[in-house]
N, C-alpha and C positions, 0 to 999 in steps of 0.2 A: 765478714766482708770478703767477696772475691779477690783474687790477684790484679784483675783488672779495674777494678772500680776502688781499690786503693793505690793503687797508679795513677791515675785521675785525679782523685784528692789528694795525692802529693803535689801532683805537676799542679795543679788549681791552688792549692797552697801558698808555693814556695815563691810564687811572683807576692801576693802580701805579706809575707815575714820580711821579704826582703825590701819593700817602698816604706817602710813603717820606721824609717830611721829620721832620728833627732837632725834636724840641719839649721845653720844658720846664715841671714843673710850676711855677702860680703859686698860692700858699694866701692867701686875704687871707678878711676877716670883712666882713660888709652887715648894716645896720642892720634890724632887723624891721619888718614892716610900721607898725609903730606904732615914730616915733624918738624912742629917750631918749637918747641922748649919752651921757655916761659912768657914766651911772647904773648902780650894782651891789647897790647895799642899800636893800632895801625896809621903811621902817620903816610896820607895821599899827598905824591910828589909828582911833576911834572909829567905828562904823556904825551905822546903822537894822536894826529887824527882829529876829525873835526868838534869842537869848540863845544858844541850845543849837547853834541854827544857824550863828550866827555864831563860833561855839567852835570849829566842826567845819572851818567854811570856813579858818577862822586855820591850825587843825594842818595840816588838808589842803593849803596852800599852803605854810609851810613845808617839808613833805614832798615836795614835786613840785618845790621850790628845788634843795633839799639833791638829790636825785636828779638833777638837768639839770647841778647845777654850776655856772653862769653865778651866779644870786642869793644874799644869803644878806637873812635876813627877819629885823628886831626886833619883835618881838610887840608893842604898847606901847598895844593894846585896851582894857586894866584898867586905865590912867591917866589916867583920867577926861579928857580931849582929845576935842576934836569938832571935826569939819574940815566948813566951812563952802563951799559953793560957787555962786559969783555969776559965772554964764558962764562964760569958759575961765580963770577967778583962784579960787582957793584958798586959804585960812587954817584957821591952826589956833589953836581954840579953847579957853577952859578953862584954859590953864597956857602956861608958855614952854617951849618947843622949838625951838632954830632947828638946822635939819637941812642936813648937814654935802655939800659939792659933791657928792660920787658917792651921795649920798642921795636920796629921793624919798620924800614921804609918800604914804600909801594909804588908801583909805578902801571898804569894800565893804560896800552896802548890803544885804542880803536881800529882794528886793520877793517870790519865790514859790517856796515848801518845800514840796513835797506830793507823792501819789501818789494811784493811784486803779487798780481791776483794771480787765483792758480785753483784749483779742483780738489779736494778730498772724498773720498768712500767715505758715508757715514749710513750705520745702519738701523734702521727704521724697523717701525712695528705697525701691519695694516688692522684697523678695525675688528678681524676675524684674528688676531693673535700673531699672525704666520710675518717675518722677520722679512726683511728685503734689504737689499745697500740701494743707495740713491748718490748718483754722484753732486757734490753742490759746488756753487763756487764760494772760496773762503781769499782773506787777505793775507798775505803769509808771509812772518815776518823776521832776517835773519840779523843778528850780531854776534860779530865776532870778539874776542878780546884777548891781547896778548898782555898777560899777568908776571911780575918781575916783584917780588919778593923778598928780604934780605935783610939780615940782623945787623948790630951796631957796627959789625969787623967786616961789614962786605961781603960776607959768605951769602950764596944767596942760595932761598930754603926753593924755589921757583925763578927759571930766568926764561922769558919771553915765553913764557908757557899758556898755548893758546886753552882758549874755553871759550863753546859753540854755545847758543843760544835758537832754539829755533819757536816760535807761536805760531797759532793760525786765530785770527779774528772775524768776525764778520767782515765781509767785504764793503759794508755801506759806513763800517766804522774811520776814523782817521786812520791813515796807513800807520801814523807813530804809535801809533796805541799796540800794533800788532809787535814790533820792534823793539818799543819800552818792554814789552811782555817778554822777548828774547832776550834781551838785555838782564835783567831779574833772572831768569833760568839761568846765562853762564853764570853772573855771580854766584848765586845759589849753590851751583856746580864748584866754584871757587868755594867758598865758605864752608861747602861738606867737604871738603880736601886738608882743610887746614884746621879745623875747630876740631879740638879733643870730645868726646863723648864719654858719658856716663855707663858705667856697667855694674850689674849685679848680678852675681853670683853664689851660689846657695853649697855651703861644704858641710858636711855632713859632720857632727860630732859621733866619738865614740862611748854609749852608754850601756858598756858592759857594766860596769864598777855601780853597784846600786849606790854605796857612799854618793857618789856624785849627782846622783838623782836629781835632789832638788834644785843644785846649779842648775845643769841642764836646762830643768824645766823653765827655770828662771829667763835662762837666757833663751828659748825658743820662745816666751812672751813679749821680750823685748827689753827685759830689764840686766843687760849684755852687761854695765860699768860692773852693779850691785853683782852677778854672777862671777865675774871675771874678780874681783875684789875675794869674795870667798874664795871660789877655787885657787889664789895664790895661795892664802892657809895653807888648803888642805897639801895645796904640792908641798908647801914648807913640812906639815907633819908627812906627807909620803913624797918622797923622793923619788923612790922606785918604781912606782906607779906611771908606764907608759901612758895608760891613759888620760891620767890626770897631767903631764906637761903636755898631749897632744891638744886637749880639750881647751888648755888656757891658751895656747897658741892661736886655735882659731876661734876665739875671744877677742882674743890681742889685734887679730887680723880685722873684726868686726870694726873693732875700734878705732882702726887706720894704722897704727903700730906694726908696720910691716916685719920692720928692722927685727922685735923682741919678740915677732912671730915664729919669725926664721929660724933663732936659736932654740925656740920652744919647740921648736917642728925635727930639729938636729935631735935637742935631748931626747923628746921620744922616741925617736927612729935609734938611738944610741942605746936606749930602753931595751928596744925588742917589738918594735910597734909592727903595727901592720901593713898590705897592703898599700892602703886605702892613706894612708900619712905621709907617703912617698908621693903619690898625686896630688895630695891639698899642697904638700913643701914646694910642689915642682910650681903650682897656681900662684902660691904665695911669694915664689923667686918673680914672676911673671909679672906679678901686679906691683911689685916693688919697683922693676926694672921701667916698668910704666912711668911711676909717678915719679922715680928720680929722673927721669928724659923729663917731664912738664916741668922741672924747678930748675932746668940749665940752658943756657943758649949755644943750642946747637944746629947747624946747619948741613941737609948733607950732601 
């Protein structure tokens, strides 16, 4: 074989030696952009702005709770309570309430309900293929909302923190219907601010050690407890073996055990480990520091 066409089949090579590694999944939850700690129930208190509006935003928000599944919401609007806000501290006004650690009170102002007709570019497809814009008239519809936020101690995690809302509806439609539609977007806009999400992540085991084979294999099918159960064994009979506490670490990690990942992830790296065990440790500090912020009430 040439010089050059064994060049070739190296460099053609060496990207699948290199994708063909054992990995497993990691599922852990990240706080949203905006962090509430273990808050789960949103109790709706007192707001500015008009009456019919603020009825609508209350069910509306409910409704997009109850669908996500993360929230659930106590209406507590009509209990004559007004939530007062002086910088990033909050109280509640009017009556006693002291609101319970995975609670949060809420407050949503109305500052703008309205709509108005108005023209959009929309583009169109003639008969023969060929693409035009057409201008048409649509109903277009704005709400504003200012959001106030805030755990059992007053900290507030959002204070008078606006979110825009904008739709366009048919023009022959009720103008509220364009409005109600903006209304839903700022929440929406609210709710991905504030709701934790789900993540996975996929960290590669190390399957030098044939010993550990069958783990492995085990745990890339999915049978992660039964794998992670063995490989303590065999760490017990080898000790020394970097890859066998890196491998049970990210086991441990699988299994949600962040905390006895971490040590697992030290001992290898104490071992003489690799690269590649300094990156999963650095992911697996990461996803800890995640999940212990969702079990604390913190505001910032």
């Amino acid at each position: 074989m040439s010089k050059l066409w064994l060049s070739l089949a190296l460099t053609l090579a060496l990207p699948l030696s290199t994708s063909c590694v054992t990995t497993v999944a990691i599922r852990s939850m990240e706080p949203g952009a905006v962090p509430i700690g273990s808050t789960k129930h949103l109790v709706l208190l007192g707001g500015e702005g008009r009456r019919s509006a603020r009825e609508f935003v209350g069910q509306a928000l409910v409704q997009q709770c109850r669908s996500r599944g993360y929230f659930s919401v106590e209406d507590r609007s009509e209990a004559g309570l007004s939530v007062r806000v002086a910088g990033r501290q909050a109280s509640i006004e009017g009556g006693k309430l002291a609101l319970e650690p995975e609670q949060a009170g809420l407050r949503i102002d109305v500052l703008e309900w309205n709509a108005a007709r108005d023209e959009q570019d929309v583009t169109r497809t003639d008969p023969m293929g060929k693409q035009f814009v057409e201008r048409v008239p649509v109903m277009r519809g704005n709400a504003l909302l200012a959001i106030t936020l805030f755990d059992p101690a007053g900290r507030a995690f959002l204070a008078e923190t606006e979110y825009e809302g904008c739709a366009t509806t048919d023009p022959s439609a009720p103008r509220e219907e364009s409005i109600e539609a903006a209304a839903h977007q700022a929440l929406t806009s609210f709710l991905n601010d504030i709701t934790p999400f789900a993540v996975v992540t996929r960290v590669r085991l190390d399957d030098e050690d044939s010993g550990q084979e069958a783990m492995l294999k085990a745990a890339s099918d999915g049978a992660t407890a039964q794998a992670a159960h063995d490989l303590e064994l065999y760490v017990q009979q080898n000790p020394n073996i970097p890859s066998a506490a890196y491998n049970l670490a990210v086991l441990k990690e699988a299994m949600g055990d962040f905390s006895a990942a971490l040590a697992l992830y030290d001992r290898a790296i104490g071992l003489g480990g690799k690269d590649f065990y300094s990156r999963a440790r650095a992911g697996c500090a990461r996803r800890l520091s995640a999940t212990e912020s969702l079990s604390t009430q913190t505001a910032r």
